[in-house]
py3Dmol code that shows the C-alpha trace and the ligand (Angstrom):
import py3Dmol

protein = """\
ATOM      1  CA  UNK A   1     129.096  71.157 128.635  1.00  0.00           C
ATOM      2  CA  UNK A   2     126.094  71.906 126.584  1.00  0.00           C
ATOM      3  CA  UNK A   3     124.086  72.028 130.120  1.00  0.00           C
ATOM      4  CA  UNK A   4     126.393  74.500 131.264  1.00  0.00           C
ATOM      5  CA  UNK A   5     126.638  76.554 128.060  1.00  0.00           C
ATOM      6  CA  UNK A   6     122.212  76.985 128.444  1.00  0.00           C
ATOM      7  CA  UNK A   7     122.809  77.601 131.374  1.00  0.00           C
ATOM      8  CA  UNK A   8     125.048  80.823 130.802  1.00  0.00           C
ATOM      9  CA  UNK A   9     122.641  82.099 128.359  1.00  0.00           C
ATOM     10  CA  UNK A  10     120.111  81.731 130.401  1.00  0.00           C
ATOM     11  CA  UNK A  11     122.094  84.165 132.759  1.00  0.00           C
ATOM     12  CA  UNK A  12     123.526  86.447 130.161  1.00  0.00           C
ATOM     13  CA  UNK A  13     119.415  86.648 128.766  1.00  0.00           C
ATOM     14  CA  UNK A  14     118.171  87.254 132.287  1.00  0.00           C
ATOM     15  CA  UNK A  15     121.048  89.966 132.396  1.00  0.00           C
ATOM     16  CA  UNK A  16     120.443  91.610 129.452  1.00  0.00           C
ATOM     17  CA  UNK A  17     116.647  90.583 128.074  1.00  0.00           C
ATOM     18  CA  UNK A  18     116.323  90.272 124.209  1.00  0.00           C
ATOM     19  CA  UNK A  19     113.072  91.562 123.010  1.00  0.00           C
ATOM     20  CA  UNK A  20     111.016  91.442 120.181  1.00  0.00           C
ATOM     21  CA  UNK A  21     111.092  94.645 118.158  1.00  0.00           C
ATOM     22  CA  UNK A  22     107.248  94.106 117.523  1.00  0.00           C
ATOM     23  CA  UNK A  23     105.337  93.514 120.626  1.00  0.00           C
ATOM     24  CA  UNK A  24     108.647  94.337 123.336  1.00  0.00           C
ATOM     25  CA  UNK A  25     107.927  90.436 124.277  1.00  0.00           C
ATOM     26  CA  UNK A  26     110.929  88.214 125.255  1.00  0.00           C
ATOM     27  CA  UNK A  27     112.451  86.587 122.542  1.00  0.00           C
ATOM     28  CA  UNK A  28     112.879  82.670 122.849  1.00  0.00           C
ATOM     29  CA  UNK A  29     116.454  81.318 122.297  1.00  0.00           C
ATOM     30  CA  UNK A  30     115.857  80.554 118.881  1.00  0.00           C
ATOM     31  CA  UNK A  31     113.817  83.498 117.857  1.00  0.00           C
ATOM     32  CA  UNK A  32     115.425  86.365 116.117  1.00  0.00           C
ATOM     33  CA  UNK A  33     114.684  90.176 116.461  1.00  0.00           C
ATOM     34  CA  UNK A  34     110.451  88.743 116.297  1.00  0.00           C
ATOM     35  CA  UNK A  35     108.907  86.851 118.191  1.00  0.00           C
ATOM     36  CA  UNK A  36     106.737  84.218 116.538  1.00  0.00           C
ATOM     37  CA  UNK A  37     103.707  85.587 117.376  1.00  0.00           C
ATOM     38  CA  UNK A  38     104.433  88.659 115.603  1.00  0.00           C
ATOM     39  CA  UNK A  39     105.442  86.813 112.686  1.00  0.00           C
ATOM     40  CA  UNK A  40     102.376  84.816 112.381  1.00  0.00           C
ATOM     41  CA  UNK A  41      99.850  87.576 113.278  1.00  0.00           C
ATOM     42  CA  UNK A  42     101.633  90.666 111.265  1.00  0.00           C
ATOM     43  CA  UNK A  43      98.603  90.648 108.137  1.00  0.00           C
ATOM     44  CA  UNK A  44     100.115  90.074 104.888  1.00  0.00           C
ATOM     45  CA  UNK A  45      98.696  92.174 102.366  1.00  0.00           C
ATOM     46  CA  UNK A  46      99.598  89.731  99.475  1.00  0.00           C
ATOM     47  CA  UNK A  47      99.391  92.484  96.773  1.00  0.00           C
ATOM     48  CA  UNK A  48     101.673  91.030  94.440  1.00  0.00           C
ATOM     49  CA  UNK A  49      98.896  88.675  94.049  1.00  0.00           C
ATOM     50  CA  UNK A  50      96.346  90.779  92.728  1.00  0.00           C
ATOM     51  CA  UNK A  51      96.350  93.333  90.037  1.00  0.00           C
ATOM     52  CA  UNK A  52      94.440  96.494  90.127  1.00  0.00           C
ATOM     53  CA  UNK A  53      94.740  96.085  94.036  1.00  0.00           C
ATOM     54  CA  UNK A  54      94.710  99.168  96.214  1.00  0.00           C
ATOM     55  CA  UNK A  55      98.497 100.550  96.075  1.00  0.00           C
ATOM     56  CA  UNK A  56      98.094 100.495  92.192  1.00  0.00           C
ATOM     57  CA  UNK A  57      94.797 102.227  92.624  1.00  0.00           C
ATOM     58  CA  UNK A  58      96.699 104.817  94.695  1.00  0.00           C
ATOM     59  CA  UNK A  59      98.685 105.816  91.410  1.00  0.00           C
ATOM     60  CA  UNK A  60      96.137 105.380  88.468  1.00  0.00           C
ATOM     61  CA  UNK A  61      95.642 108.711  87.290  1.00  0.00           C
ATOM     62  CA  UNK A  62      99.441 110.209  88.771  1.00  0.00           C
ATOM     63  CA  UNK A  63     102.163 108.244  87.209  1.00  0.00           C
ATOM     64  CA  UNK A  64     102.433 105.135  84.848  1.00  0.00           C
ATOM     65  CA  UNK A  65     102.849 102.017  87.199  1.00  0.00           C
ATOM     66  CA  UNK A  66     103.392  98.589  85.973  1.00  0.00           C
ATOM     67  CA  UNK A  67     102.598  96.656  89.452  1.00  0.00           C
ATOM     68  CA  UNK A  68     102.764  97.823  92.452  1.00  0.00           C
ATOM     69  CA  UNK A  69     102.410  96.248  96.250  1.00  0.00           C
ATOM     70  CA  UNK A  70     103.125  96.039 100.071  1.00  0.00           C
ATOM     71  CA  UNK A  71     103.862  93.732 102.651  1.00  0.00           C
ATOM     72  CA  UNK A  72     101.690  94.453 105.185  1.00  0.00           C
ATOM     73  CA  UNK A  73      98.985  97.192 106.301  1.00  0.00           C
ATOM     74  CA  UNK A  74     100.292 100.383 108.752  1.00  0.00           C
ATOM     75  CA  UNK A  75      98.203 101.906 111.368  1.00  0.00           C
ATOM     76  CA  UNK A  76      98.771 103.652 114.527  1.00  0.00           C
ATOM     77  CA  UNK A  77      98.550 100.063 116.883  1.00  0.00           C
ATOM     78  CA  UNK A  78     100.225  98.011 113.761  1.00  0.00           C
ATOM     79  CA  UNK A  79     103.225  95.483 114.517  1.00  0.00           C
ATOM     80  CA  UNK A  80     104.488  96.786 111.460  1.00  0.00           C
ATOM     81  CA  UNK A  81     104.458 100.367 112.829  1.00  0.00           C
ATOM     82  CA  UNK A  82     106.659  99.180 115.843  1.00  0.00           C
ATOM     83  CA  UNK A  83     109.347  97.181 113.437  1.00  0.00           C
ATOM     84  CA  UNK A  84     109.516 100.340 111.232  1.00  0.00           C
ATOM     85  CA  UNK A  85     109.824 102.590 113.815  1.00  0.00           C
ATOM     86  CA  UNK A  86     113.096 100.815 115.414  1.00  0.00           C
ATOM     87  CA  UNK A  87     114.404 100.305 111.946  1.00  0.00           C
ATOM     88  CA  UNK A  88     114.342 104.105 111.637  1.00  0.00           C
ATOM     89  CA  UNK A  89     114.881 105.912 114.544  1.00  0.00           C
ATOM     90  CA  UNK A  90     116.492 103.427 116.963  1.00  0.00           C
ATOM     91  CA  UNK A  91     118.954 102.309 114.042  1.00  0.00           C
ATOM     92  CA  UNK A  92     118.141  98.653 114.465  1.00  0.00           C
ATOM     93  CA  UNK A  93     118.925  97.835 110.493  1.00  0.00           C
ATOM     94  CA  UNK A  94     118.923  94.088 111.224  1.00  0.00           C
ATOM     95  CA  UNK A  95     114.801  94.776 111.048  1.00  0.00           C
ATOM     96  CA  UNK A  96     115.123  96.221 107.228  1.00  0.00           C
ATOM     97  CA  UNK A  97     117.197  93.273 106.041  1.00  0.00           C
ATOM     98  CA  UNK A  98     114.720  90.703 107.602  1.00  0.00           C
ATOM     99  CA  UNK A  99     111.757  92.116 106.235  1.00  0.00           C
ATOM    100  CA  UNK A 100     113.290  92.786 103.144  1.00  0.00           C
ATOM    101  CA  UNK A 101     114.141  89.344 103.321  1.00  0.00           C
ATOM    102  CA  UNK A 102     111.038  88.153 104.416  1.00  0.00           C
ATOM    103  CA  UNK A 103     108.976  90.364 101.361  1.00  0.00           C
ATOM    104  CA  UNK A 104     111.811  88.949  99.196  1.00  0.00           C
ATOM    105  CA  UNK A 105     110.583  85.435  98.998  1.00  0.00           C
ATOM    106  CA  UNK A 106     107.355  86.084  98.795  1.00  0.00           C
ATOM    107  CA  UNK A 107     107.772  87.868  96.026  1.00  0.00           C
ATOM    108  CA  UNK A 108     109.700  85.657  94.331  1.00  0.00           C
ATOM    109  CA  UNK A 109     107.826  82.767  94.575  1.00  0.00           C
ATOM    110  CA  UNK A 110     104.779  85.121  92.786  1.00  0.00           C
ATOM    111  CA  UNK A 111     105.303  85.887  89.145  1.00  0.00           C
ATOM    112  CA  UNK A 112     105.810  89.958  90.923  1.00  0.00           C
ATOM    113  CA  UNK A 113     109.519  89.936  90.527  1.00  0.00           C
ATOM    114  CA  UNK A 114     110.524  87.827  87.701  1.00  0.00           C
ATOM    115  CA  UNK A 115     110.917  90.466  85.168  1.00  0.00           C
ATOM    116  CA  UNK A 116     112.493  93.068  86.691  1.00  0.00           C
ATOM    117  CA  UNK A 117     115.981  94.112  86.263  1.00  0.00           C
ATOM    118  CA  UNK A 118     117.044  96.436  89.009  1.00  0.00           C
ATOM    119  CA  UNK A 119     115.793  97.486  92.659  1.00  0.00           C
ATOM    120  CA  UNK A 120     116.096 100.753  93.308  1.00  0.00           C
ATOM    121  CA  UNK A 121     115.295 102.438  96.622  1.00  0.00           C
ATOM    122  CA  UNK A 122     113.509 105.502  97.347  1.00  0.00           C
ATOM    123  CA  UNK A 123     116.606 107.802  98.205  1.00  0.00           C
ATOM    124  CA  UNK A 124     116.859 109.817 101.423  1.00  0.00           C
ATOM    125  CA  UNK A 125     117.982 113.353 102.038  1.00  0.00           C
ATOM    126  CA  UNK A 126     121.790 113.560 101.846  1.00  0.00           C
ATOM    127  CA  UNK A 127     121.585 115.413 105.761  1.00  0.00           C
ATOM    128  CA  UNK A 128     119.236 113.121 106.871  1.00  0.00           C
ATOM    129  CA  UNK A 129     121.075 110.162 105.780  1.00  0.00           C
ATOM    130  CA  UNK A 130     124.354 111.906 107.512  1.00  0.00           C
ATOM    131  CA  UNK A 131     122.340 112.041 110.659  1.00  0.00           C
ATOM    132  CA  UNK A 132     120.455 108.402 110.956  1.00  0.00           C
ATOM    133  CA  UNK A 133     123.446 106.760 109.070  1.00  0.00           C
ATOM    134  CA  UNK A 134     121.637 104.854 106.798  1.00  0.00           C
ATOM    135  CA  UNK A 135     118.970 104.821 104.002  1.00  0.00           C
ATOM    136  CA  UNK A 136     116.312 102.444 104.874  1.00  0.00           C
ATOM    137  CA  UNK A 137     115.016 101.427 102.079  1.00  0.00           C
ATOM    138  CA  UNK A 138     118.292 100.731 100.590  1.00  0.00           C
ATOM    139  CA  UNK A 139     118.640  98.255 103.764  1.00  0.00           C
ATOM    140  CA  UNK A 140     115.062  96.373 102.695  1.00  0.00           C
ATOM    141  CA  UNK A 141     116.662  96.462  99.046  1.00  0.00           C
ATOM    142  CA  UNK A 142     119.415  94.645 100.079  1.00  0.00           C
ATOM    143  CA  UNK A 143     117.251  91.782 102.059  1.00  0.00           C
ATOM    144  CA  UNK A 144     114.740  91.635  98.645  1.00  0.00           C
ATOM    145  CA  UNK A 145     117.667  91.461  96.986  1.00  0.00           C
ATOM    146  CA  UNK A 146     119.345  88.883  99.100  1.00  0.00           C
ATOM    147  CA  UNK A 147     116.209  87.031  98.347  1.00  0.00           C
ATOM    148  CA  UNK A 148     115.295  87.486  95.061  1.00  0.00           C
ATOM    149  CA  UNK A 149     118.865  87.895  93.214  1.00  0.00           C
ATOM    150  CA  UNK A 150     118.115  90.941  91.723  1.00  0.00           C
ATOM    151  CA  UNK A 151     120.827  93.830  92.162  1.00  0.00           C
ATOM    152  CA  UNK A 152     120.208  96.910  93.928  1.00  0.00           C
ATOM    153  CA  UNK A 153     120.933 100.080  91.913  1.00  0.00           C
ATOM    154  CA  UNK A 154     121.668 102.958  95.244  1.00  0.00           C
ATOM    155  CA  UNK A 155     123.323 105.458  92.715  1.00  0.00           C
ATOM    156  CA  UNK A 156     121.365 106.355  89.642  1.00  0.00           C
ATOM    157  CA  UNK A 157     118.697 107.974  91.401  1.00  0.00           C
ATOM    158  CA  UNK A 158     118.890 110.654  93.507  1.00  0.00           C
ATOM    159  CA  UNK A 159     117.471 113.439  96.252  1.00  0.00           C
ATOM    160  CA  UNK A 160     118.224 116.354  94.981  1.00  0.00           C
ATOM    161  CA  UNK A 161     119.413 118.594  98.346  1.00  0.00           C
ATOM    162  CA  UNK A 162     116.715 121.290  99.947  1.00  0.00           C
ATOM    163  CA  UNK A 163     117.025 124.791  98.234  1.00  0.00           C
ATOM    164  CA  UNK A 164     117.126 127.756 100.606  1.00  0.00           C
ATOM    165  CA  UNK A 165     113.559 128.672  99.192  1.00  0.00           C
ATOM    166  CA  UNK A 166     112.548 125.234  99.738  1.00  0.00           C
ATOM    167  CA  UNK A 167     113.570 125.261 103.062  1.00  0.00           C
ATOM    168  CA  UNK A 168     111.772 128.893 104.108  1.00  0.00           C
ATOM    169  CA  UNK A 169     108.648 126.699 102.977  1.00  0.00           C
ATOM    170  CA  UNK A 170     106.507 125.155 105.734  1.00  0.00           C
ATOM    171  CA  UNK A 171     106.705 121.491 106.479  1.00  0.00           C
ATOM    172  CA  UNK A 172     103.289 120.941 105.193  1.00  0.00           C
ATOM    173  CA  UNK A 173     103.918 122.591 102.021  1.00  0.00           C
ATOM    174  CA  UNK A 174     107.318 120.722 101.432  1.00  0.00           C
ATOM    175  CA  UNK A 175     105.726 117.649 102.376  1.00  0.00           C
ATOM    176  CA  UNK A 176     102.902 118.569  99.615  1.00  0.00           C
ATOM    177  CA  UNK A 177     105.635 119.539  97.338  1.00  0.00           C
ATOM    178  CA  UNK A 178     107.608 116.776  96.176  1.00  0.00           C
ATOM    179  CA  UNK A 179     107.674 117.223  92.475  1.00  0.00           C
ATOM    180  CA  UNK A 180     111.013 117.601  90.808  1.00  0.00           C
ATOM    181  CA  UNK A 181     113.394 116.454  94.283  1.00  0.00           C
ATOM    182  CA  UNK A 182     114.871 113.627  92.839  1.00  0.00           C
ATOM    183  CA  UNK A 183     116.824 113.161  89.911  1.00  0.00           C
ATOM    184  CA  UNK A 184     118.656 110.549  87.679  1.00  0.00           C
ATOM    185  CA  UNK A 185     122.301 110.692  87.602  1.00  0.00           C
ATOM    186  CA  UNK A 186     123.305 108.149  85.184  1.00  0.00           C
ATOM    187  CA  UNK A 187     120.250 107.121  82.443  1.00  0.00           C
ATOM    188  CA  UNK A 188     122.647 104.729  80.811  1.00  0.00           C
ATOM    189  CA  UNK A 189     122.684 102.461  83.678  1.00  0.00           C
ATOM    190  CA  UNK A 190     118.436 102.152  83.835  1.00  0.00           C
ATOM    191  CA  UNK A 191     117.962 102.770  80.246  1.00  0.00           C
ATOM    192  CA  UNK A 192     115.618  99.574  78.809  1.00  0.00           C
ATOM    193  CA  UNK A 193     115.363  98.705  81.973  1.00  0.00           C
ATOM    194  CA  UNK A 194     112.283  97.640  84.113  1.00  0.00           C
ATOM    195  CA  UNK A 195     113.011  98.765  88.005  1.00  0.00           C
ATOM    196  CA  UNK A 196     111.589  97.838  91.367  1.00  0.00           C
ATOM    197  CA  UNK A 197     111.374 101.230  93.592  1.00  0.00           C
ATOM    198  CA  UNK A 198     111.158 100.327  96.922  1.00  0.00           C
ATOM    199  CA  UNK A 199     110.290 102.551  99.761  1.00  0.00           C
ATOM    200  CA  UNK A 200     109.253 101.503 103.799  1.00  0.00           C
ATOM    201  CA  UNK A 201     106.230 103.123 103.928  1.00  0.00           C
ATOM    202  CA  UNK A 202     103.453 104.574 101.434  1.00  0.00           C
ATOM    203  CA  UNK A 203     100.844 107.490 102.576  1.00  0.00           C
ATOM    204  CA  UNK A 204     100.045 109.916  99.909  1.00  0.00           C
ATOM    205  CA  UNK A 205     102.418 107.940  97.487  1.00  0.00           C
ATOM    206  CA  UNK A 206     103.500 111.702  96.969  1.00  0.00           C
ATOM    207  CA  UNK A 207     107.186 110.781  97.098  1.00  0.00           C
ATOM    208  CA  UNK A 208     106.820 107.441  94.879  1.00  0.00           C
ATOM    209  CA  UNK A 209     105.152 109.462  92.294  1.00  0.00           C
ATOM    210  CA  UNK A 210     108.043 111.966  92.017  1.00  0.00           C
ATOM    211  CA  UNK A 211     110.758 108.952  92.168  1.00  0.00           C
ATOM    212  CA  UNK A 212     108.476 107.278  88.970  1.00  0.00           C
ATOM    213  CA  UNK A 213     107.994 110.688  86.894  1.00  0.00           C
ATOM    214  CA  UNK A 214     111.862 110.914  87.043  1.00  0.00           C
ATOM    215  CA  UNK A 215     112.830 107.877  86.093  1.00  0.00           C
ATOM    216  CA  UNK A 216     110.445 107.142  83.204  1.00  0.00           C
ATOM    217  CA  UNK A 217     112.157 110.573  81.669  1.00  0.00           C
ATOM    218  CA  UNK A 218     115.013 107.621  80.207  1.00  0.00           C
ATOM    219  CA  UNK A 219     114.036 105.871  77.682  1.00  0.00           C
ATOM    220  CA  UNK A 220     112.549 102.667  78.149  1.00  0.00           C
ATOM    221  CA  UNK A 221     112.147 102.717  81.161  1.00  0.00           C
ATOM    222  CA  UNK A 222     109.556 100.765  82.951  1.00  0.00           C
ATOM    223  CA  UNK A 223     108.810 101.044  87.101  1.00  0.00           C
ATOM    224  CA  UNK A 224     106.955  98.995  89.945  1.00  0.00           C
ATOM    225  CA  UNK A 225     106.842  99.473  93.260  1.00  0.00           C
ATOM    226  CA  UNK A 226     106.985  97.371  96.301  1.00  0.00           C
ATOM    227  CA  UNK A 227     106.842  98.926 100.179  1.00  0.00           C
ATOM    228  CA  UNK A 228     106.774  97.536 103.653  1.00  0.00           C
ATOM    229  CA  UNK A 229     103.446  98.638 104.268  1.00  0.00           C
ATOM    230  CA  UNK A 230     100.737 101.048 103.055  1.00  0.00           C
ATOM    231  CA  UNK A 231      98.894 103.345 105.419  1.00  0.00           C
ATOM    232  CA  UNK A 232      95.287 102.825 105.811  1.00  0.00           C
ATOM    233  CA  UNK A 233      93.613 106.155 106.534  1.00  0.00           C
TER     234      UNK A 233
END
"""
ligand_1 = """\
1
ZN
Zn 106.416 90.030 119.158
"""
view = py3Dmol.view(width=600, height=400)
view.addModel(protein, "pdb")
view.setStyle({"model": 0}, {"cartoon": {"style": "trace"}})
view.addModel(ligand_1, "xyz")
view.setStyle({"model": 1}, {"stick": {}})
view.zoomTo()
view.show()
């Protein structure tokens, strides 16, 4: 029977090909949205190992950051690039709970996570999230968190939505003007509390900088950050 049932996947695969979400590769039976290749050879950045590394360095100067890291490095050619771009645009959320995942226990077996309190992601705009259906960095929160323990907070921060002068602005000067978007909707719940903001990608760190000037307005409030990967320029 078991000869019969590999057999039938082999014709349903054959049919309709899984591939990996990385490279476009087949994917082996046992293999799982990547293919093991791409697991092995997507670079860890191992951050969370090393203070004053160069996502903290991004920040020193902007806003007060207790630790900050990312998975891996993003480029134009980049596995990572290829995972992050189905996540987002083709929907496939499966890839933001593995990595998350993934991240997750690597993190936890460092001395990164084990005094935070919350994970928090980066919020999106209320029409984009209409459109794309999801948030996905609240989908890598919830595979850290799946890994780590640590609950996901997807309601005391905010986005706050585009004003109509905003929105006359050009993209470039939106996209330079991130200051003051997002906002905290309930302090009581991140009061005291130290909080791990987690978005998929950092460039300018623009956006992260806004999210961390908001939320150290409460009171005793401490923030790190953790992304998928950083964008080497
Ligand atoms: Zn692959």
């Amino acid at each position: 029977m078991s000869y019969l049932y590999d057999l039938w996947d082999d014709v349903i695969s054959l049919l309709f090909p899984r591939l990996c979400y990385a490279c476009g590769n087949h994917l082996l039976r046992n293999e799982k949205l990547i293919c093991t290749e791409c697991y092995i050879l997507i670079p860890r950045a191992n951050y969370h190992n090393e203070s004053n590394n160069l996502v903290e360095q991004l920040f020193w100067g902007r806003c007060r950051i207790e630790k900050a890291a990312a998975f891996s490095y993003y480029n134009r050619s980049s596995r990572i690039r290829n995972l992050i771009h189905n996540l987002k645009y083709k929907g496939i959320r499966e890839i933001g709970y593995e990595l998350g995942k993934i991240y997750g226990s690597s993190l936890k077996n460092s001395d990164f996570t084990s005094d935070i309190d919350v994970i928090i992601p980066v919020p999106l705009h209320s029409s984009k999230q209409r459109i794309r259906g999801f948030n996905q960095s609240e989908i890598i929160s919830q595979g850290i968190s799946e890994a780590t323990g640590i609950p996901v907070d997807s309601i005391s921060l905010s986005r706050k939505n585009i004003s109509a002068t905003q929105t006359k602005k050009s993209r470039y000067e939106r996209w330079t003007n991130v200051e003051g978007i997002f906002s905290v909707t309930d302090a009581t719940g991140i009061r005291d509390k130290h909080i791990l903001l987690i978005d998929d990608v950092i460039t300018t760190g623009s956006t992260i900088e806004s999210c961390v000037t908001e939320l150290l307005k409460t009171e005793g409030v401490r923030v790190s950050v953790a992304a998928l990967a950083v964008a080497i320029i």
